[in-house]
C-alpha positions in Angstrom: 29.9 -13.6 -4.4 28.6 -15.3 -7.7 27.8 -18.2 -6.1 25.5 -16.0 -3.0 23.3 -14.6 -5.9 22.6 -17.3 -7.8 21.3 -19.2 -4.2 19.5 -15.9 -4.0 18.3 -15.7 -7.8 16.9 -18.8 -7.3 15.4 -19.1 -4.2 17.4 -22.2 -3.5 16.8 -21.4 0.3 13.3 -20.9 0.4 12.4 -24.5 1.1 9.2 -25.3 2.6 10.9 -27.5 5.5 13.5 -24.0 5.9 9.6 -21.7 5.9 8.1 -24.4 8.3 11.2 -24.1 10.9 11.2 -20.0 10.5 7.6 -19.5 10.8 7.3 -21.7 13.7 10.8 -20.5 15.7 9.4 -17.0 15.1 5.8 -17.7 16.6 7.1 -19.5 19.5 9.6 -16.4 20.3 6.4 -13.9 19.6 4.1 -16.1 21.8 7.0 -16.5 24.6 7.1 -12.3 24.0 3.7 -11.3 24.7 3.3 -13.7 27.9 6.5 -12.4 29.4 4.8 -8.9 28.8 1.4 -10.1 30.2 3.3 -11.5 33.1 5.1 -8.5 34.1 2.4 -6.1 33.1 0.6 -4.1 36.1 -3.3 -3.7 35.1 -3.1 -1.4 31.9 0.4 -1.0 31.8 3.5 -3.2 31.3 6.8 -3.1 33.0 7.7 0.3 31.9 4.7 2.0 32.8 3.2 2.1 29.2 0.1 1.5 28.0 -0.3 -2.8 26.9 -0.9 -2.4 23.1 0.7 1.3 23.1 -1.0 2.7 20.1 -4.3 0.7 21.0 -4.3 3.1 23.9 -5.7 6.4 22.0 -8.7 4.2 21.0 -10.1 3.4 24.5 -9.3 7.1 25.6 -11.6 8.3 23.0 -14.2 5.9 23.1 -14.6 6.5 27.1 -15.2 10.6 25.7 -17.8 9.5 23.3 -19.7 7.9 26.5 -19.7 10.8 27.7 -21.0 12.8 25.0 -17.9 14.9 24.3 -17.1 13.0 20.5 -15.0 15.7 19.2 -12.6 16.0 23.1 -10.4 13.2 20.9 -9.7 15.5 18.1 -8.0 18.2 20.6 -4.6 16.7 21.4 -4.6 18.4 25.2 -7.9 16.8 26.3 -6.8 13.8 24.7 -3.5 13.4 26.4 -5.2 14.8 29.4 -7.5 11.2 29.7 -4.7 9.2 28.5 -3.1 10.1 31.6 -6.1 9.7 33.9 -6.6 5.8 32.5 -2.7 4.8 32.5 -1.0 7.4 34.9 1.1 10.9 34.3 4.1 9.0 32.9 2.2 7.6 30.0 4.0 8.8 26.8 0.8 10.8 24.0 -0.8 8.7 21.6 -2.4 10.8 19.5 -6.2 10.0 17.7 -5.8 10.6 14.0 -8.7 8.8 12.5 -11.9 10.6 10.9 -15.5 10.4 12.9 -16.3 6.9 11.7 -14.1 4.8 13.8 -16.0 6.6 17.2 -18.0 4.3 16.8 -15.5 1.4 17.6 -13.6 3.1 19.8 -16.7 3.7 21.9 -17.8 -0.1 21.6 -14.7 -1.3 23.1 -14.6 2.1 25.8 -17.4 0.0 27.0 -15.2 -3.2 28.7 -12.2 -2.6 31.0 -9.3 -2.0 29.3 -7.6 -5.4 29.1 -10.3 -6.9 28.2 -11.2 -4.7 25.6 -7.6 -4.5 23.7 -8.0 -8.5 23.8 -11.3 -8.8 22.0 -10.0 -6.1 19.4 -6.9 -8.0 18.6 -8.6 -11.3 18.9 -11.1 -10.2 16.5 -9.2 -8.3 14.2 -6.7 -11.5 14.1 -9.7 -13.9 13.0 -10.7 -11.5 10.2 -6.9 -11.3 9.3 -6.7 -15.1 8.9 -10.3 -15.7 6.9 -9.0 -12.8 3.9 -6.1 -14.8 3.9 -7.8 -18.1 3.5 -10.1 -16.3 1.1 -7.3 -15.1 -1.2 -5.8 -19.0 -1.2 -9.5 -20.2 -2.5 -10.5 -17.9 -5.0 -11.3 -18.2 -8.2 -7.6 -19.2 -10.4 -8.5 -16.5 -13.2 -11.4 -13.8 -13.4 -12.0 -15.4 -16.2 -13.5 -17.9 -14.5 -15.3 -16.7 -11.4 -16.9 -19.7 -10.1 -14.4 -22.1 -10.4 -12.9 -22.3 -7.2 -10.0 -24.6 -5.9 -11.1 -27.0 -3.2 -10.4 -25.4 0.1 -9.3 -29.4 1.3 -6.4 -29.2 -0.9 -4.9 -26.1 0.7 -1.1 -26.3 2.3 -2.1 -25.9 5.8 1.3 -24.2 5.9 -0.2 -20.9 5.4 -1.9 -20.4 8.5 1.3 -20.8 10.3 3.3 -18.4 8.0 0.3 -16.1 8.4 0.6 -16.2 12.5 4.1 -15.4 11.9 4.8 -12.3 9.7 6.2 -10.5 11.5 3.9 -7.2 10.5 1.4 -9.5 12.8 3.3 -9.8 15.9 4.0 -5.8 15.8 0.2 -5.1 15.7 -0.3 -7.7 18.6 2.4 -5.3 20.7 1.0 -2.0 19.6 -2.6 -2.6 19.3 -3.0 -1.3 16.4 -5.2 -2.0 13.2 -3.8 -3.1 10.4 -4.9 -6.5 10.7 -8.5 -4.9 10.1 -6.8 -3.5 7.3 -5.5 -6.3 5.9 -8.6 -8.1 6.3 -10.9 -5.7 4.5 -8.2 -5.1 1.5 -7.6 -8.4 1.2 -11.2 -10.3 1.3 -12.5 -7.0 -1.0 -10.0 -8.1 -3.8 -11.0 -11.5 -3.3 -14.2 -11.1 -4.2 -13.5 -8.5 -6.2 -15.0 -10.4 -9.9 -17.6 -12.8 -7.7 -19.5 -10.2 -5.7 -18.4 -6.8 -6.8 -21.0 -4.8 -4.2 -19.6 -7.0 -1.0 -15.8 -5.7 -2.4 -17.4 -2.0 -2.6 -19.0 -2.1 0.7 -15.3 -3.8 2.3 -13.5 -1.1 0.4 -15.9 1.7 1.8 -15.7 0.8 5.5 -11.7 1.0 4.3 -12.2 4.5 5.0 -10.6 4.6 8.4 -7.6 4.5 7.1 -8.4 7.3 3.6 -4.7 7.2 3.4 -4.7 3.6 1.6 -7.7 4.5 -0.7 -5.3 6.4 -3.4 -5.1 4.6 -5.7 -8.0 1.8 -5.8 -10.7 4.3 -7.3 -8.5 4.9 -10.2 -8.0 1.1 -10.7 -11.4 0.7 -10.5 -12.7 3.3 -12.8 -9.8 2.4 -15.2 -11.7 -1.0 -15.2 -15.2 -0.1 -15.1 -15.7 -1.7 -12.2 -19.1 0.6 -11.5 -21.1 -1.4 -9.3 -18.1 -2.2 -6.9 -17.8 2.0 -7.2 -20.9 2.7 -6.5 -21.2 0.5 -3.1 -18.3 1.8 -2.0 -19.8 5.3 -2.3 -23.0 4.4 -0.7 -21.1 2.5 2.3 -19.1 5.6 2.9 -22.4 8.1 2.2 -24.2 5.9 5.1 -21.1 6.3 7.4 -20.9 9.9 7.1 -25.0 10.2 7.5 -24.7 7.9 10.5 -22.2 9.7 12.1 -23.1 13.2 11.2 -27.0 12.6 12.8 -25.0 10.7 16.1 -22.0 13.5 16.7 -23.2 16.3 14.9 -21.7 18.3 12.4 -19.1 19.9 14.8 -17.2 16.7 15.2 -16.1 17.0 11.2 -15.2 20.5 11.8 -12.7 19.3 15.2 -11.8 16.4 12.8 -10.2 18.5 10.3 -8.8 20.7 13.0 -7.1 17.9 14.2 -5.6 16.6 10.0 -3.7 19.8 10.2 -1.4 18.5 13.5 -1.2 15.4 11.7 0.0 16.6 8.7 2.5 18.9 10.6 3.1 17.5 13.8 3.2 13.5 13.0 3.8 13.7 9.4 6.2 16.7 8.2 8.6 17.1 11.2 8.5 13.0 11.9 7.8 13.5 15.9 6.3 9.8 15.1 9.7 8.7 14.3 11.1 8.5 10.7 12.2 5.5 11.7 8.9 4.0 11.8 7.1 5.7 8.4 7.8 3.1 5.3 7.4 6.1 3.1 8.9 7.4 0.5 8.8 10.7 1.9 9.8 9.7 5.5 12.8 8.2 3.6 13.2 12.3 1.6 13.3 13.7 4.7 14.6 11.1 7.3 18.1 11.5 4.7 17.7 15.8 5.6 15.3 16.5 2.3 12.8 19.2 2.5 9.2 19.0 3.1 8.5 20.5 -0.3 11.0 18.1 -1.9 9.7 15.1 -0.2 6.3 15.8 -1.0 7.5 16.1 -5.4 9.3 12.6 -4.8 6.2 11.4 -3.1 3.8 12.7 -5.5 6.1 11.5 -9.0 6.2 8.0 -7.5 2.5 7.9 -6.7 1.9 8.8 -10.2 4.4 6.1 -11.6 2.2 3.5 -9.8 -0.7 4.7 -10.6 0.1 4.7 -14.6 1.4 1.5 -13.9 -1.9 0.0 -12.5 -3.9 1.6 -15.2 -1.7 -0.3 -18.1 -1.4 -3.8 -15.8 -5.1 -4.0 -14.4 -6.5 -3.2 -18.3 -4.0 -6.3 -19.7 -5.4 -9.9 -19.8 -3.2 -10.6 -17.1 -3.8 -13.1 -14.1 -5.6 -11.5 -11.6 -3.5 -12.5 -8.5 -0.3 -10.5 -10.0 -3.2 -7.5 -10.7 -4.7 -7.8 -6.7 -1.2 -7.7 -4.8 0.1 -5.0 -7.4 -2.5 -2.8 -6.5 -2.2 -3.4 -2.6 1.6 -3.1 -2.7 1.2 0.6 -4.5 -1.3 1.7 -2.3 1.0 1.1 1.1 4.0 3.1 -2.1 1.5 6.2 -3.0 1.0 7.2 0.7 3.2 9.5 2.7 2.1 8.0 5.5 2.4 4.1 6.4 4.1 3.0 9.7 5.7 -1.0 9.9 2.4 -2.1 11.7 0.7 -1.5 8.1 2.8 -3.8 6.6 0.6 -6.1 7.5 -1.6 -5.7 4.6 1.1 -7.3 2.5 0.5 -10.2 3.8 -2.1 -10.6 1.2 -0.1 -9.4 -1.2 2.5 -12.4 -0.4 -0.4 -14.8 -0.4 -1.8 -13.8 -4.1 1.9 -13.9 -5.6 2.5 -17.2 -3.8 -0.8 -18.8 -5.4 0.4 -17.5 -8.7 3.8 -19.3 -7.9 2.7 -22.2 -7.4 0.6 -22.5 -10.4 2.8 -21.5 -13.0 6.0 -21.2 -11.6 8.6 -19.0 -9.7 11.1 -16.5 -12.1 14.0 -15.6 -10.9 14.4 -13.7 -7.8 10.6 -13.9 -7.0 11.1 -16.5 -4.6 13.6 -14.3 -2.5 11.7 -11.4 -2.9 8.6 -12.9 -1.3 10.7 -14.3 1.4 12.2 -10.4 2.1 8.8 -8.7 2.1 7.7 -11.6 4.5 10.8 -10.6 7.2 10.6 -6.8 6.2 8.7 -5.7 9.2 10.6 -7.8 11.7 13.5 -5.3 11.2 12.5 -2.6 9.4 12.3 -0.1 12.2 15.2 -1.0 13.8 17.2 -0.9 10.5 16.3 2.5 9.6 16.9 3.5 13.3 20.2 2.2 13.1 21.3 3.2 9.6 18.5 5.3 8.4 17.9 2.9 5.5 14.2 2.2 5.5 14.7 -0.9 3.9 10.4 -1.3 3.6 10.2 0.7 0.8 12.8 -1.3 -1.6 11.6 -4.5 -0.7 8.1 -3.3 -1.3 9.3 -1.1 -4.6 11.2 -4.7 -6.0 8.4 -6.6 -5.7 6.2 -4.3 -7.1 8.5 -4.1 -10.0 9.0 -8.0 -10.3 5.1 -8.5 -10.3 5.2 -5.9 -13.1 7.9 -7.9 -14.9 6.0 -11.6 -14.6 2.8 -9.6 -15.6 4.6 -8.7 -18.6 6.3 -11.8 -19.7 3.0 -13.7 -19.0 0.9 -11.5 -21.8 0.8 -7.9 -20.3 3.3 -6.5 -23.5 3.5 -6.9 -27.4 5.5 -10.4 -28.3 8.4 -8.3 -29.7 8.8 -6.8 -25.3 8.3 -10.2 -24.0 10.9 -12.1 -26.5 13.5 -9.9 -24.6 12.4 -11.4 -21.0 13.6 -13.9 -19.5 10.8 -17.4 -19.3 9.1 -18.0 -16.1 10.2 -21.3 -14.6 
């Protein structure tokens, strides 16, 4: 046993030829996945008479109603089950539309192809973005100190775009259709920018607001640092958005908008008809274990306010700024009540920022594992916390959290007399 974690203290496994032979065994079973679905799929649907790209589904549906001038029908679960079975048949399981008025405005772009066609150029699309914030986090600037001193994009280990095609978190938004590699993409280009262009990382933050749950936390960091100008294009971005769509749907499709939060909140949310299983939450894991609502929501709301003190103290420390960008994208997937496994794909820029950090100074102990965990997290979460109802997301996501806090603190964030007690990066 002694000998077990000191391989795993030290990351003695995570080799690059051992990441190399993962990453590519695992996109050669995905890719081998997704054409045996494609093969035995029947137009829209696959074998079992779902919907290709499940969850992907509930977009289309409501973009055809927006062609047809009925915006708000998607915001009334009835109607919108009612053309989800039109398009993919009676048997079709509900796949509810949860998202405020903006994102209309895609779902009625992509309502205008055929289906298939349509979920292909979303994930395609979303997928490209997905890979250039990650390539973007790997070239920026070393320090903030220093914004125009970028590394030479040549030099790059062209390892990453294979370990970025295989996270796993990517291959469960390829089968559900989902959007977190839009997501992942907007956090992680905004923070990438973040000290070079502050207004391109407000405006990237603003259109973030598809998905309000994730925006917790970043105005506080960003006020805490007087980051004003990223502020106040962020504002403006989500200003024009609500102007736009206000003068295109009309006011009514806010008030069938917020109709529709409170079955989210209850429905989806509080009694877990999603699936606790699915909901890397702090609260899914209060109530998944029998907890109250009320009690769930205090856990929730004392650990959102733990991260958020500890962002405050970490992003105002002259501390690196890659161990400040994937701190702050970690906690915001931590402070919500609400993040499914297909979301963990926004930590895929938080594993790219630590691992640039790594490799420039260093890995402590642990770190090296850690990484390695948060990288296979989503490949087994849900079925972990089906079988066992041990979300193990939300660890892995709280222990790196914690061991970016701990390297942010032995690399300047506390007094001397803190740090002598730590342990030296290696």
């Amino acid at each position: 046993m002694r000998a077990i974690l000191e391989i795993l203290r030290s990351g003695a496994l995570v080799t690059r030829e051992r990441m190399r032979f993962v990453g590519a065994a695992l996109l050669v079973a995905f890719v081998a996945a997704l054409a045996i679905l494609a093969a035995t799929s029947h137009g829209p649907n696959d074998a079992l008479g779902r919907p290709l790209g499940t969850d992907f589904s509930n977009v289309y549906a409501a973009g055809t109603y927006v062609l047809e001038g009925l915006p708000q029908a998607p915001f009334d679960p009835t109607l919108q089950y009612t053309r989800e079975q039109v398009i993919f048949g009676t048997a079709t399981p509900f796949f509810g539309w949860h998202y405020p008025p903006f994102f209309l405005f895609v779902a009625a772009l992509l309502a205008c192809m055929p289906y298939v066609p349509a979920l292909l150029a979303w994930q395609g699309v979303s997928l490209g973005l997905y890979l250039l914030a990650i390539r973007a986090v790997l070239v920026a600037p070393a320090t903030s100190a220093a914004p125009d001193k970028r590394p030479d994009a040549s030099a790059i280990d062209p390892l990453w775009l294979l370990l970025a095609l295989a996270f796993p978190a990517v291959f469960v938004n390829l089968g559900h259709g989902h959007n977190g590699l839009l997501t992942a993409a907007l956090v992680g280009s905004a923070l990438a920018v973040l000290d070079r262009r502050p207004m391109l990382a407000g405006l990237l933050l603003g259109l973030l607001v598809y998905k309000p749950q994730f925006g917790i936390l970043i105005p506080l960091v960003l006020a805490a640092t007087g980051r004003w100008r990223t502020i106040a294009a962020a504002a403006a971005t989500i200003l024009a958005l609500v102007l736009v769509t206000t003068w295109a749907f009309g006011v009514p499709v806010w008030d069938a908008f917020l109709a529709s939060a409170q079955f989210t909140r209850t429905v989806v949310l509080e009694s877990g008809q999603t699936g606790w299983h699915k909901i890397q939450s702090v609260f899914a894991v209060v109530r998944m274990w029998g907890g109250p609502v009320g009690l769930a929501y205090g856990v929730q709301a004392a650990v959102t306010v733990a991260l958020a003190a500890s962002l405050v103290w970490l992003w105002r420390r002259p501390v690196d700024f890659n161990l400040k960008a994937a701190a702050l994208i970690v906690a915001s997937l931590l402070a919500t009540p609400y993040s499914l496994d297909y979301d963990m794909t926004t930590l895929a820029p938080v594993i790219a920022f630590l691992a640039v950090h790594g490799i420039r100074f260093g890995f402590a102990p642990w770190e090296k594992t850690a990484l390695t965990a948060l990288w296979l997290a989503p490949l087994v979460a849900r079925g972990i916390a089906g079988a066992t109802l041990i979300p193990i997301g939300v660890p892995v996501m709280a222990a790196v959290f914690g061991l970016t806090l701990r390297r942010a603190a032995a690399t300047g964030g506390l007094p001397q007399w803190w740090r002598s007690a730590q342990y030296p990066i290696r």
